[in-house]
C-alpha positions as a LaTeX table, in Angstrom:
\begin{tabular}{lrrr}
\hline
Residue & $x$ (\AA) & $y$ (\AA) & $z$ (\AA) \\
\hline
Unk1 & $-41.62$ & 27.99 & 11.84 \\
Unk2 & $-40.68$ & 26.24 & 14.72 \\
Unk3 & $-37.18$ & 25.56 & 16.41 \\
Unk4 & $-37.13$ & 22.15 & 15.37 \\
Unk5 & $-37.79$ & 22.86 & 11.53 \\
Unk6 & $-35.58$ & 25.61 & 11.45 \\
Unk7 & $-32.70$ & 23.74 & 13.44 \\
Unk8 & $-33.26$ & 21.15 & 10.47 \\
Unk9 & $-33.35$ & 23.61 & 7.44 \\
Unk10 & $-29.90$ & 25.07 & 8.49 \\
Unk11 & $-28.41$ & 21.57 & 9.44 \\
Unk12 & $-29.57$ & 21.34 & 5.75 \\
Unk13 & $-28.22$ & 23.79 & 3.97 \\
Unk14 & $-24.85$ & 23.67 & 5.78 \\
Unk15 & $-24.57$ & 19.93 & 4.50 \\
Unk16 & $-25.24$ & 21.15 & 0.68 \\
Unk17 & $-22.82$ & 23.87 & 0.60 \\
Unk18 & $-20.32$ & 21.15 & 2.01 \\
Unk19 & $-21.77$ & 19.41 & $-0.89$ \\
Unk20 & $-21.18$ & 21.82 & $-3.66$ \\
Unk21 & $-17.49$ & 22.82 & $-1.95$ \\
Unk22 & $-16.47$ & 18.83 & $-1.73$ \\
Unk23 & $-17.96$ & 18.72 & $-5.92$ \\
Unk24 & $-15.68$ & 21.87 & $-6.58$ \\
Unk25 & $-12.62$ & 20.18 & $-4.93$ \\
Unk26 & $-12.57$ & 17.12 & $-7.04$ \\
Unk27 & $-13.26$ & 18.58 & $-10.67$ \\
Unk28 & $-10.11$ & 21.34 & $-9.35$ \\
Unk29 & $-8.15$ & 18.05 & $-8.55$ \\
Unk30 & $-8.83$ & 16.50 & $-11.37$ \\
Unk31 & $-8.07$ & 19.51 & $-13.84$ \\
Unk32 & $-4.70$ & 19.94 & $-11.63$ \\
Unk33 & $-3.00$ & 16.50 & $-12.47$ \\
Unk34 & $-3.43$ & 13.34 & $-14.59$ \\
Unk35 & $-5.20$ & 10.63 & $-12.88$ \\
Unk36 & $-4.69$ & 7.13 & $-13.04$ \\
Unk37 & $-7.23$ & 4.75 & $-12.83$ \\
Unk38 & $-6.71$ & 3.52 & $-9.32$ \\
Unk39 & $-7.33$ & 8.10 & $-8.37$ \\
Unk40 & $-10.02$ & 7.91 & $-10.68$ \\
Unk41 & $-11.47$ & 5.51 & $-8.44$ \\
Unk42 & $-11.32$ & 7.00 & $-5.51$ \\
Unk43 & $-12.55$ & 10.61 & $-7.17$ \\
Unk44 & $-15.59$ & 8.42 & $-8.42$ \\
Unk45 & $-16.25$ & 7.49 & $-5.04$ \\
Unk46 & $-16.14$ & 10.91 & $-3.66$ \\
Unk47 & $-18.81$ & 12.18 & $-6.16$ \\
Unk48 & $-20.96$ & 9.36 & $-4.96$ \\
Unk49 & $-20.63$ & 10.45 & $-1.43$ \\
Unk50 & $-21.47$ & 13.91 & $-2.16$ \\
Unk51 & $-25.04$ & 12.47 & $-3.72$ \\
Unk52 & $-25.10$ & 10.85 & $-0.45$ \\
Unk53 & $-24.36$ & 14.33 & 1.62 \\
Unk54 & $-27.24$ & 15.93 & $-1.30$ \\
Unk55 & $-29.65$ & 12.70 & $-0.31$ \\
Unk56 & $-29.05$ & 13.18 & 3.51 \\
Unk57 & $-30.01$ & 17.06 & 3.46 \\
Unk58 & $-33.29$ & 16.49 & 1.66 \\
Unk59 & $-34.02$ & 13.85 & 4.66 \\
Unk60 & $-33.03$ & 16.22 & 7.28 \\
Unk61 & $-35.88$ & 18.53 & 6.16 \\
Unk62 & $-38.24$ & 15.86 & 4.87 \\
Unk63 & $-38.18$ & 13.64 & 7.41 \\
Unk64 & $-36.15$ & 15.90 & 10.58 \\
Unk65 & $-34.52$ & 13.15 & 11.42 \\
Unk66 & $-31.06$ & 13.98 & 12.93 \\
Unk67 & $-29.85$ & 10.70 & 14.26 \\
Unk68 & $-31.15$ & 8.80 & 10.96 \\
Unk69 & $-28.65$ & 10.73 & 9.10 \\
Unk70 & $-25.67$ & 10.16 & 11.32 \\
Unk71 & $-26.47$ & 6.29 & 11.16 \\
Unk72 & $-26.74$ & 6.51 & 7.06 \\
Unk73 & $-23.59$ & 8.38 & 6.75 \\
Unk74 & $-21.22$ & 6.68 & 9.49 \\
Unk75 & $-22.36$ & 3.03 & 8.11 \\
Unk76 & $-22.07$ & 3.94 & 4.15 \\
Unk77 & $-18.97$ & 5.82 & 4.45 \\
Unk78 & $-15.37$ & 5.11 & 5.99 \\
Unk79 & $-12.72$ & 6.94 & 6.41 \\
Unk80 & $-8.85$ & 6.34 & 5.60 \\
Unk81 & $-6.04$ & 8.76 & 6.30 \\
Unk82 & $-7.11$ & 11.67 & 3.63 \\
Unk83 & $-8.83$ & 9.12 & 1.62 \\
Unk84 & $-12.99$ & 9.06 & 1.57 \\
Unk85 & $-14.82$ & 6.62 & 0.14 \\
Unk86 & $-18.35$ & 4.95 & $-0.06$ \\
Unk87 & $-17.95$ & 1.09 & 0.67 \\
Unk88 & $-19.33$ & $-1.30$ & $-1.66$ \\
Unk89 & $-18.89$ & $-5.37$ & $-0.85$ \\
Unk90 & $-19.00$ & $-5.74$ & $-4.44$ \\
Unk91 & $-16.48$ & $-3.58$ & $-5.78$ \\
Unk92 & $-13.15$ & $-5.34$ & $-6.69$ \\
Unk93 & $-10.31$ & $-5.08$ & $-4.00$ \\
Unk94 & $-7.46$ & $-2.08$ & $-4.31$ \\
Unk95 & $-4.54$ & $-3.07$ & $-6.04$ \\
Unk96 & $-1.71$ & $-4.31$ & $-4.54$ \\
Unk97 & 0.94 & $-3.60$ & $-7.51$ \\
Unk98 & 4.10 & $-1.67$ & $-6.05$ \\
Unk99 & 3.50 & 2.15 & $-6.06$ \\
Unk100 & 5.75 & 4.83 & $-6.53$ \\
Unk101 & 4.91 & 8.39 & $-5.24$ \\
Unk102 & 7.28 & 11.45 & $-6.88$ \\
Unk103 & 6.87 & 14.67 & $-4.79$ \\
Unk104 & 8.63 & 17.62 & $-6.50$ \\
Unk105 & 9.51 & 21.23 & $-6.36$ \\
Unk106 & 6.93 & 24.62 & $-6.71$ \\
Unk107 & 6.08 & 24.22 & $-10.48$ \\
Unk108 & 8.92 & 22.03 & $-11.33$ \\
Unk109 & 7.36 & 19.31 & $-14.21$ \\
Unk110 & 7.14 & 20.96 & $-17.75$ \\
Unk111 & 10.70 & 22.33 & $-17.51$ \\
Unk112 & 11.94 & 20.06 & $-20.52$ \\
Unk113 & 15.08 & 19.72 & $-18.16$ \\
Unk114 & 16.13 & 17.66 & $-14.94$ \\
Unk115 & 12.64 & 17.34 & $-13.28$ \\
Unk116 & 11.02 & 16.20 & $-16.75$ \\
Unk117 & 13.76 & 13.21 & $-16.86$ \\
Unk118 & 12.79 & 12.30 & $-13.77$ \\
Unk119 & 9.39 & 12.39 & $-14.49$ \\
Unk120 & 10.55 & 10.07 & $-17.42$ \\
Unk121 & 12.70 & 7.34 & $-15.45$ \\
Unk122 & 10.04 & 6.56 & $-13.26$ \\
Unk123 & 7.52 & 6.00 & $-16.04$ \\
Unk124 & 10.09 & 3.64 & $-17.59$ \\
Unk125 & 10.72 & 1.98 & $-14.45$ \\
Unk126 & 7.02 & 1.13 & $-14.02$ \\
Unk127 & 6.41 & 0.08 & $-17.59$ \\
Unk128 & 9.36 & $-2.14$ & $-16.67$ \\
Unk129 & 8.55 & $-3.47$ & $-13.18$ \\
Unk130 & 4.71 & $-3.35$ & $-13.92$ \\
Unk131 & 4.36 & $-0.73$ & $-11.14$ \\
Unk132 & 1.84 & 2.27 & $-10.35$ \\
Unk133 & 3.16 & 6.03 & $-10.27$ \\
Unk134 & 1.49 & 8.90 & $-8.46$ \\
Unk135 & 3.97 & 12.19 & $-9.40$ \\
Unk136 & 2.62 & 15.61 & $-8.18$ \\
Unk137 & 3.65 & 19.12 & $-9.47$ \\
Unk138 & 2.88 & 21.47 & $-6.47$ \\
Unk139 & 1.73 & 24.97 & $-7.39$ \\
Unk140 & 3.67 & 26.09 & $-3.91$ \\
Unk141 & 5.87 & 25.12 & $-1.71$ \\
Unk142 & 2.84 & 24.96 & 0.76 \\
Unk143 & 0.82 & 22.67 & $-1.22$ \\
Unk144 & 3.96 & 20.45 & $-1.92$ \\
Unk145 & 4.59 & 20.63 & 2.09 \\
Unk146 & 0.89 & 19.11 & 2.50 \\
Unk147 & 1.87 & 16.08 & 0.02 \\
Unk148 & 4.47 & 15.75 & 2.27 \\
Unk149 & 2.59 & 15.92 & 5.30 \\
Unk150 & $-0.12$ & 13.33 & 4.26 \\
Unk151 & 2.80 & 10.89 & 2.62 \\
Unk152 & 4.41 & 10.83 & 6.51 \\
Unk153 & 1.11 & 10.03 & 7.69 \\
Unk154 & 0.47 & 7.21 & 5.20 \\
Unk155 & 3.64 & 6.03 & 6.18 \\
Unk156 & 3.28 & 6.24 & 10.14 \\
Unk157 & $-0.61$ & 4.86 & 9.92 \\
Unk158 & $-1.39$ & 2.28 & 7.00 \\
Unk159 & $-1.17$ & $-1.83$ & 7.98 \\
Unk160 & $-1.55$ & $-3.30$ & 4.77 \\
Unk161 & 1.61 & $-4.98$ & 3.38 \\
Unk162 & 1.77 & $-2.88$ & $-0.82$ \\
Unk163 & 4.72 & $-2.08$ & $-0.93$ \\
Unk164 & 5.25 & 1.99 & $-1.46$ \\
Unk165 & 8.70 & 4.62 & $-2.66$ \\
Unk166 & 8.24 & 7.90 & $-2.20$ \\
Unk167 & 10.47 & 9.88 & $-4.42$ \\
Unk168 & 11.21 & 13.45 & $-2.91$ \\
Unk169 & 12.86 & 15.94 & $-5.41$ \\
Unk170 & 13.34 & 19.26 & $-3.97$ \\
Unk171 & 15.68 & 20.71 & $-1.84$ \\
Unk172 & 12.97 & 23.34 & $-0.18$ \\
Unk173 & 11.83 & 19.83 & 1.29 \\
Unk174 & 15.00 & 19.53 & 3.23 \\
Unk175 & 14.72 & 20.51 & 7.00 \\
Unk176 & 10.69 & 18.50 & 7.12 \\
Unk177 & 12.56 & 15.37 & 5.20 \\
Unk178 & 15.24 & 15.16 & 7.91 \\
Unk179 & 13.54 & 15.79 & 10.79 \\
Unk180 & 10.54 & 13.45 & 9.87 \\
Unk181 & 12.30 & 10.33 & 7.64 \\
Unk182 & 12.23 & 7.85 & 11.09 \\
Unk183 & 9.07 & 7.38 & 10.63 \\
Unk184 & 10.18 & 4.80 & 7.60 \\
Unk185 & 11.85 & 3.17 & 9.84 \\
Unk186 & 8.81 & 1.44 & 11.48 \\
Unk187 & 7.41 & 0.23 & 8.20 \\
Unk188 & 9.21 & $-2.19$ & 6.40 \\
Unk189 & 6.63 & $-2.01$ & 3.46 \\
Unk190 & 7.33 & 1.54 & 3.07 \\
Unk191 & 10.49 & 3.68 & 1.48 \\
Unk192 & 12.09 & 7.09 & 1.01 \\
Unk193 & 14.45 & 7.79 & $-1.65$ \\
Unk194 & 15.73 & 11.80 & $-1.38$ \\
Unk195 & 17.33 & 13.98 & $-4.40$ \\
Unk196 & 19.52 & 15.16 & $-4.31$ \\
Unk197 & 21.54 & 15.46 & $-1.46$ \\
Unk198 & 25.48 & 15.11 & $-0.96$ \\
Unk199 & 24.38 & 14.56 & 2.68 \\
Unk200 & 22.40 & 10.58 & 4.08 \\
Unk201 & 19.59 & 10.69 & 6.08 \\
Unk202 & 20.57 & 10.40 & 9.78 \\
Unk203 & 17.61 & 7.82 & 9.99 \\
Unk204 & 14.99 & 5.89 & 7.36 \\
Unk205 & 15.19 & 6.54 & 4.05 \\
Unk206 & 17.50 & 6.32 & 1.13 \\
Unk207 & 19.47 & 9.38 & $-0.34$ \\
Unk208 & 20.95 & 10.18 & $-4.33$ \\
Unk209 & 23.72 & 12.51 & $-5.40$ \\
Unk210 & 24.86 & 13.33 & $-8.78$ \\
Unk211 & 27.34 & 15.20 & $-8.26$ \\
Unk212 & 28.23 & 17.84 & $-11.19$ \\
Unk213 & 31.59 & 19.50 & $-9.91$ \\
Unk214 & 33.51 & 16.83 & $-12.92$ \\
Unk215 & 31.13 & 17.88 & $-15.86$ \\
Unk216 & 30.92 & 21.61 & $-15.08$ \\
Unk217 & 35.07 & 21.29 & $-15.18$ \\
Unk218 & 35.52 & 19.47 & $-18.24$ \\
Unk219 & 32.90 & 22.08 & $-19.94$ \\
Unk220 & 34.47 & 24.96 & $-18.23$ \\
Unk221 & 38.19 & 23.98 & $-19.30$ \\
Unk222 & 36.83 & 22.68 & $-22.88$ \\
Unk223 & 34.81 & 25.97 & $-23.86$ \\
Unk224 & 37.46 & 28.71 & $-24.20$ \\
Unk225 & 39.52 & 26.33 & $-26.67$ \\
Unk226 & 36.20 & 26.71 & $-28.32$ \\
Unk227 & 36.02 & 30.41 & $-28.72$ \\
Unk228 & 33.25 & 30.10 & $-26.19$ \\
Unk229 & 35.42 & 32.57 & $-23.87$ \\
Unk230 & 32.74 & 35.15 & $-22.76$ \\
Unk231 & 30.33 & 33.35 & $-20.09$ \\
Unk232 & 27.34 & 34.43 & $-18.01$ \\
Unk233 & 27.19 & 31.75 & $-15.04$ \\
Unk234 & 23.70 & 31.92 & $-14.13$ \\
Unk235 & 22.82 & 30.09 & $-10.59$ \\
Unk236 & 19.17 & 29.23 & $-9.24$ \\
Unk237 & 20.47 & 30.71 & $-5.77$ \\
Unk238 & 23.23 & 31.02 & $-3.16$ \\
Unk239 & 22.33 & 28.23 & $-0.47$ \\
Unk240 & 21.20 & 25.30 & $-2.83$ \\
Unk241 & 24.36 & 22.86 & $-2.62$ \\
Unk242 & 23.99 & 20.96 & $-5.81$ \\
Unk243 & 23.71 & 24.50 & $-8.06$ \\
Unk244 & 26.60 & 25.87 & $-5.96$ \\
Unk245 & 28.98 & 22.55 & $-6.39$ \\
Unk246 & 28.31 & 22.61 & $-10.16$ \\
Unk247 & 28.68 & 26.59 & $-10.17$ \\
Unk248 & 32.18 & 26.08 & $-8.63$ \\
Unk249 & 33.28 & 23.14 & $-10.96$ \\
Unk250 & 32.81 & 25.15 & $-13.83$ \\
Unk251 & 34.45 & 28.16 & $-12.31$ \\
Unk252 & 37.42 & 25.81 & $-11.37$ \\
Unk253 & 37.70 & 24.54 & $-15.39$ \\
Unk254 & 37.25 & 28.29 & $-17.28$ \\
Unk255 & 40.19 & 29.58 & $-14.91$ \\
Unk256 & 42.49 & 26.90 & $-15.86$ \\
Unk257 & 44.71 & 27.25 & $-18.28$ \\
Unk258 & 45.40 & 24.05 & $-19.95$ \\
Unk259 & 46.09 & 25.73 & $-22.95$ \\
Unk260 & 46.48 & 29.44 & $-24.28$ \\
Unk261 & 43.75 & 30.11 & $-27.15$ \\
Unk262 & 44.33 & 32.45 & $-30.19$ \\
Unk263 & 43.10 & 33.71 & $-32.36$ \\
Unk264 & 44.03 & 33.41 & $-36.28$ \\
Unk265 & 46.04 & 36.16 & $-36.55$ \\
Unk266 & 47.84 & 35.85 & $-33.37$ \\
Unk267 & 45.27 & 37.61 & $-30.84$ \\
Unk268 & 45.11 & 35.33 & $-27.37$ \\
Unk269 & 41.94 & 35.11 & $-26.56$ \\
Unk270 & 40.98 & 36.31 & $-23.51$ \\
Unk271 & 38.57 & 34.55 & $-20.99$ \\
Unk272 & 35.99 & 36.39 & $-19.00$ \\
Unk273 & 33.44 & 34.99 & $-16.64$ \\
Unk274 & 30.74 & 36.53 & $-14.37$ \\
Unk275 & 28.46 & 34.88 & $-12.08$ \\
Unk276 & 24.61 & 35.91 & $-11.43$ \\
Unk277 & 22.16 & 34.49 & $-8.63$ \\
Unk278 & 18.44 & 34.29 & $-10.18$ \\
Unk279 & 16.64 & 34.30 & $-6.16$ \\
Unk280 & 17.96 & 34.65 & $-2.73$ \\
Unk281 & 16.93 & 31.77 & $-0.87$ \\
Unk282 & 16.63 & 27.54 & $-0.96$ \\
Unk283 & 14.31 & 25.94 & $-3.59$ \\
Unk284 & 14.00 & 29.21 & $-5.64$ \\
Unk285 & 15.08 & 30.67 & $-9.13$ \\
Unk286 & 14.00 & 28.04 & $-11.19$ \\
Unk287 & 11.13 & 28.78 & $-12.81$ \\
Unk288 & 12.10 & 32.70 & $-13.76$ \\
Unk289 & 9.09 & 34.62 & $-15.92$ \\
Unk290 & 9.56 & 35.45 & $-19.63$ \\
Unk291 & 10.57 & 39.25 & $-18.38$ \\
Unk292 & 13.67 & 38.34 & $-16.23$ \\
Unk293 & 14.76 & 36.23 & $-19.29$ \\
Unk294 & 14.76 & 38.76 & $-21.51$ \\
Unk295 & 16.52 & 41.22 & $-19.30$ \\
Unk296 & 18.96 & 38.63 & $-18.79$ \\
Unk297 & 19.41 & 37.91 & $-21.74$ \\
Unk298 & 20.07 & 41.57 & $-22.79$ \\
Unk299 & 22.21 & 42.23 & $-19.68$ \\
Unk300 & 24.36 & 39.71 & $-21.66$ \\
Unk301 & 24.55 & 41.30 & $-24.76$ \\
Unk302 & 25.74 & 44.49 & $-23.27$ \\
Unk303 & 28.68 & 43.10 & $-20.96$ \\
Unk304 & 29.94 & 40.51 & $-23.92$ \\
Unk305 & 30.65 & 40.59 & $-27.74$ \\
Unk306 & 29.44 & 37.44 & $-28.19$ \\
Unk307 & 28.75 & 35.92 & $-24.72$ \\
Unk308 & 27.65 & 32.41 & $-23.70$ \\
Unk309 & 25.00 & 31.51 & $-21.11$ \\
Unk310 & 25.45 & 28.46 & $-18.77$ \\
Unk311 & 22.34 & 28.42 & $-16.85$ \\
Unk312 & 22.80 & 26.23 & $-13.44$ \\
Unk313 & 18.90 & 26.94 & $-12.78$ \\
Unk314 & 16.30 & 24.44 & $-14.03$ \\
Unk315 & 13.65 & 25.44 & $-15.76$ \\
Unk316 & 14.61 & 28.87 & $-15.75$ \\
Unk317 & 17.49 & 27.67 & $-18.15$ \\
Unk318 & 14.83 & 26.22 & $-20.78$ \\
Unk319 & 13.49 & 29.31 & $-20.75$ \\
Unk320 & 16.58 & 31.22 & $-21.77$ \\
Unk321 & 17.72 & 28.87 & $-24.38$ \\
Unk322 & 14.59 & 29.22 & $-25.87$ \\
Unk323 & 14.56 & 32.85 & $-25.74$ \\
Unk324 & 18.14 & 32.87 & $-27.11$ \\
Unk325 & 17.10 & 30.82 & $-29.96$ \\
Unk326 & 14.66 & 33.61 & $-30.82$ \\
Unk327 & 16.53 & 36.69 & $-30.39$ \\
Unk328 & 20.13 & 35.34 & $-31.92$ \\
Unk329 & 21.29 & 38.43 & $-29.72$ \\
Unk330 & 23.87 & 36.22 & $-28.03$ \\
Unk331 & 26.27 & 33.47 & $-28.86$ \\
Unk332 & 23.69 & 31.47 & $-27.16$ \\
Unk333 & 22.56 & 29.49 & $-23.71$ \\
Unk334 & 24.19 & 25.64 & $-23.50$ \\
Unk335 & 22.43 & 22.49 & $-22.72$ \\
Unk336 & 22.45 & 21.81 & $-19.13$ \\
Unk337 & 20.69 & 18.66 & $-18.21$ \\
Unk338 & 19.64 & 18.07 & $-21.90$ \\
Unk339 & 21.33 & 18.99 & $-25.12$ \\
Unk340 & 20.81 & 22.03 & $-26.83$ \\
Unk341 & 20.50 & 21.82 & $-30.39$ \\
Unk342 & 21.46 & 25.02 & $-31.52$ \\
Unk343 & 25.17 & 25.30 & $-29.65$ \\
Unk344 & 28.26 & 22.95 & $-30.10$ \\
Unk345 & 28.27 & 21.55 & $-26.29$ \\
Unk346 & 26.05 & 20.45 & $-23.72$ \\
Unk347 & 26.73 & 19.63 & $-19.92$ \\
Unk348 & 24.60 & 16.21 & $-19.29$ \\
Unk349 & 23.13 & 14.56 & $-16.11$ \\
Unk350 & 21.19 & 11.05 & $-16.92$ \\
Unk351 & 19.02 & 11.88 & $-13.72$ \\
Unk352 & 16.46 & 9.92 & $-15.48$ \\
Unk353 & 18.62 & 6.67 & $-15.28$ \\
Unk354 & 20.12 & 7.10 & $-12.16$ \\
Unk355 & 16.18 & 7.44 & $-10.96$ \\
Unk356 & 14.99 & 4.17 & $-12.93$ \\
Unk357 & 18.46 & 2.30 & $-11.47$ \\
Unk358 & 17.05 & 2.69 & $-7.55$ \\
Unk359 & 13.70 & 2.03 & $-8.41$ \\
Unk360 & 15.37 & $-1.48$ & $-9.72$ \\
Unk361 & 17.34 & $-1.62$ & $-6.67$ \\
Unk362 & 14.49 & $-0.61$ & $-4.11$ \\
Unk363 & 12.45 & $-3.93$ & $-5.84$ \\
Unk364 & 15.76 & $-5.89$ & $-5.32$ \\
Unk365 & 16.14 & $-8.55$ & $-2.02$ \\
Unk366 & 19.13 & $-6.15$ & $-1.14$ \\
Unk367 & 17.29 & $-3.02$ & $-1.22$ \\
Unk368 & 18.53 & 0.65 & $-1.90$ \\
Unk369 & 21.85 & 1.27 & $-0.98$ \\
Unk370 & 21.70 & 4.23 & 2.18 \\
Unk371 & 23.50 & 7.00 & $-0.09$ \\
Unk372 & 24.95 & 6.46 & $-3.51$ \\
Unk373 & 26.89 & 8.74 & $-5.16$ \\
Unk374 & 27.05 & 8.68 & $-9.03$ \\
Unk375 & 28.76 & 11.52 & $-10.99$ \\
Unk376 & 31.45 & 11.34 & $-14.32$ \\
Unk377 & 33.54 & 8.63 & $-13.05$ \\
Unk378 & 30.04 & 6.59 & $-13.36$ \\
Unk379 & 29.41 & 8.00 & $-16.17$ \\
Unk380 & 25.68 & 9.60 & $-15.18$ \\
Unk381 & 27.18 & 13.11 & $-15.74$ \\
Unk382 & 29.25 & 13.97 & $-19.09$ \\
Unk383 & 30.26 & 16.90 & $-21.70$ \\
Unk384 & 28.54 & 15.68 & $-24.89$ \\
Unk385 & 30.19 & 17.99 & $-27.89$ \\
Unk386 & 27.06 & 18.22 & $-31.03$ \\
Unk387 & 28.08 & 16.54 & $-34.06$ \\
Unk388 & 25.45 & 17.87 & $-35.82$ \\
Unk389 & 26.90 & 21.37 & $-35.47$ \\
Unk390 & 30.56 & 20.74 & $-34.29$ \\
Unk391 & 33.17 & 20.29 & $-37.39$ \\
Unk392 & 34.99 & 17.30 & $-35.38$ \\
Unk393 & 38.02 & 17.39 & $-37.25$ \\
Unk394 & 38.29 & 21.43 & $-35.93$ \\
Unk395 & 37.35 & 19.96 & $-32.51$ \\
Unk396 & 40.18 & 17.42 & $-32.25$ \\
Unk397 & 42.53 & 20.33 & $-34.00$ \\
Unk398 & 41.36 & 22.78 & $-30.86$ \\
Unk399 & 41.75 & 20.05 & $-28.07$ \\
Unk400 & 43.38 & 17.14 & $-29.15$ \\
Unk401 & 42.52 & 14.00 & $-27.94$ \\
Unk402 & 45.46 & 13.70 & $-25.27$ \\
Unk403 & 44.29 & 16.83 & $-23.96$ \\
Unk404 & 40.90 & 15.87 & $-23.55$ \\
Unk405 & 41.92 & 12.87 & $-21.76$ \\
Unk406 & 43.96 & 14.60 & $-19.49$ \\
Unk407 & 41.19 & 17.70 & $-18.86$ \\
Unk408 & 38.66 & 14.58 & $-18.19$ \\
Unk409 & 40.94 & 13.01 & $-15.48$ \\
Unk410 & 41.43 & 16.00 & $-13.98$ \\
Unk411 & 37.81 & 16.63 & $-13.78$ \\
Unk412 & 37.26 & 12.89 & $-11.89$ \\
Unk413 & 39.68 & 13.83 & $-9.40$ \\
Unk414 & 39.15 & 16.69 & $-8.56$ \\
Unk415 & 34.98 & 16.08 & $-8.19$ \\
Unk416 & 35.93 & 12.81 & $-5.88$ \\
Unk417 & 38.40 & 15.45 & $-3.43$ \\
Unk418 & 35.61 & 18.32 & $-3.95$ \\
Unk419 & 32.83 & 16.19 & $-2.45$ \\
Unk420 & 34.97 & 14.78 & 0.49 \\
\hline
\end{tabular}
């Protein structure tokens, strides 16, 4: 065989394992996420270009024509930030319908919690506004840093005038959000809306903060009146702010004593409260396997009677009201984010409305306001008490209405001096 031939038949073979590696990329992709049409598109026109790579390695040895091949594949193909696709006159243009990108957190979406209400209030918003919605679920931190990398990119690179929000959901995002979010500044088709965060952007970009410090006050003061006296405080980690803030609100409510409970024959009832951190570091403990939640869960049961968790954790706290709901070893794990059927109080935040509200505002003439700041003054954080299980009438006996009022405008001002 000569040099030539055999120059060709590995210039050949190289070009169908790229083949086979691009095919195995796509059908991963497309197992990884929903698609919508517009992706399905562009992951239709990938497999056509790997034909094309398959067609162009049968020429190379066929016909050992190098330069032939170059010319085929640099005048069918072009190329677009991380986007490849085969150009056809004929096919109908891209759309140019508003499109909203949601990045989040290592495995956040399926946590029937915050992230899924997110998830939700964008959907809503589009069905509303008649927009598109890309939201990816990273597997890592890594992977979700490479989103990241390629949505800067888009950002810094693409001319066209549709109009694109990326949502950013994740505080293990933080330090490459600040240090890259000028880049929006340059592109006024282009925005970047950032949750949460107490702190703005220095530069481009819009930021969110629901603060919880009120509602984790009015829960923590409410719950001993309840006989819910024993508590396990359960926090993703020690450096996330938004966990912390909402860690110390309820702290700041149990140890108050708006009241003295007691017990029917007398006994005062005595409040104890201990704190746990799930992970050491930012953007972790909140996704916890089914073994920690049992041992948790047991760890529980042996430092209470009849102990309460209030999980400050994400889907890790899904996860242990579930498991609680199972064992009945407990008094049981409350609602945090959404209610929990099975226990008399919840602690809610309508992150899915306060998400669907900027989208609204980011379609607006005035735009997205730089940093807004709604908590349980604005009523996008609240204490919501379960009729179905609570007797009402021994609710309003154990805090009486003139307490609650006065418990609730505590908790407003002390959240608005907190947060200063």
């Amino acid at each position: 065989m000569t040099t030539d031939v055999m120059t060709f038949a590995i210039l050949a073979v190289a070009v169908l394992l790229s083949a086979i590696v691009w095919s195995l990329f796509v059908q991963w992709r497309m197992q990884r996420r929903k698609l919508d049409e517009s992706e399905r598109e562009v992951a239709d026109a990938i497999t056509r270009h790997i034909e094309l790579l398959s067609a162009v390695a049968a020429m190379l040895v066929t016909k050992g024509s190098i330069a032939l091949a170059a010319v085929m594949m640099l005048t069918a193909c072009t190329k677009e930030g991380d986007t490849i696709y085969e150009w056809d006159p004929n096919e109908p243009k891209a759309s140019t319908k508003p499109l909203v990108t949601v990045i989040y957190g290592q495995d956040a979406l399926g946590d029937r919690s915050y992230n899924d209400l997110i998830y939700q209030g964008v959907e809503e918003a589009a069905a509303k506004y008649g927009l598109r919605t890309m939201q990816l679920s990273p597997t890592s931190y890594d992977e979700g840093r490479g989103y990241l990398e390629s949505m800067f990119q888009t950002v810094k690179d693409v001319n066209d005038t549709v109009r694109r929000l990326f949502i950013v959901c994740a505080a293990g995002y933080d330090d490459y959000i600040r240090q890259n979010s000028h880049l929006f500044d340059s592109n006024p088709n282009a925005d970047l809306l950032y949750l949460e965060t107490p702190e703005p952007l220095a530069s481009g970009g819009s930021t969110l903060y629901l603060p919880y410090y009120g509602a984790m006050y009015e829960a923590g003061a409410i719950m001993p009146a309840l006989m819910m006296n024993e508590c396990m405080l359960l926090v993703s980690n020690p450096e996330d702010a938004t966990v912390n803030k909402a860690s110390k609100g309820f702290t700041d409510g149990f140890q108050t004593d708006y009241y003295q409970a007691k017990y029917e024959w007398g006994g005062v009832v005595e409040k104890h409260l201990e704190t746990r951190y799930l992970a050491e570091y930012s953007g972790e403990g909140y996704n916890i396997p089914d073994s920690t939640a049992f041992h948790i869960i047991n760890e529980v049961d042996e430092v209470f009677d009849y102990g309460y968790i209030v999980p400050i954790c994400g889907g890790s706290g899904t996860k242990l009201r579930y498991l609680c709901e199972l064992t009945y070893t407990i008094g049981g794990c409350i609602g945090i984010d959404v209610v929990a059927p099975t226990q008399w109080l919840s602690i809610l935040k309508h992150i899915d409305r306060a998400v669907a509200l900027c989208v609204g505002q980011w379609l607006s003439p005035e735009g997205m306001p730089k940093h807004q700041v709604l908590g349980l003054k604005e009523g996008y954080t609240e204490v919501a008490i379960n009729s179905a299980l609570c007797d009402l009438s021994l609710y309003n006996e154990f805090v009486p209405e003139e307490l609650r009022q006065q418990i609730h405008e505590d908790a407003i001002r002390k959240e608005a001096e907190y947060d200063k």
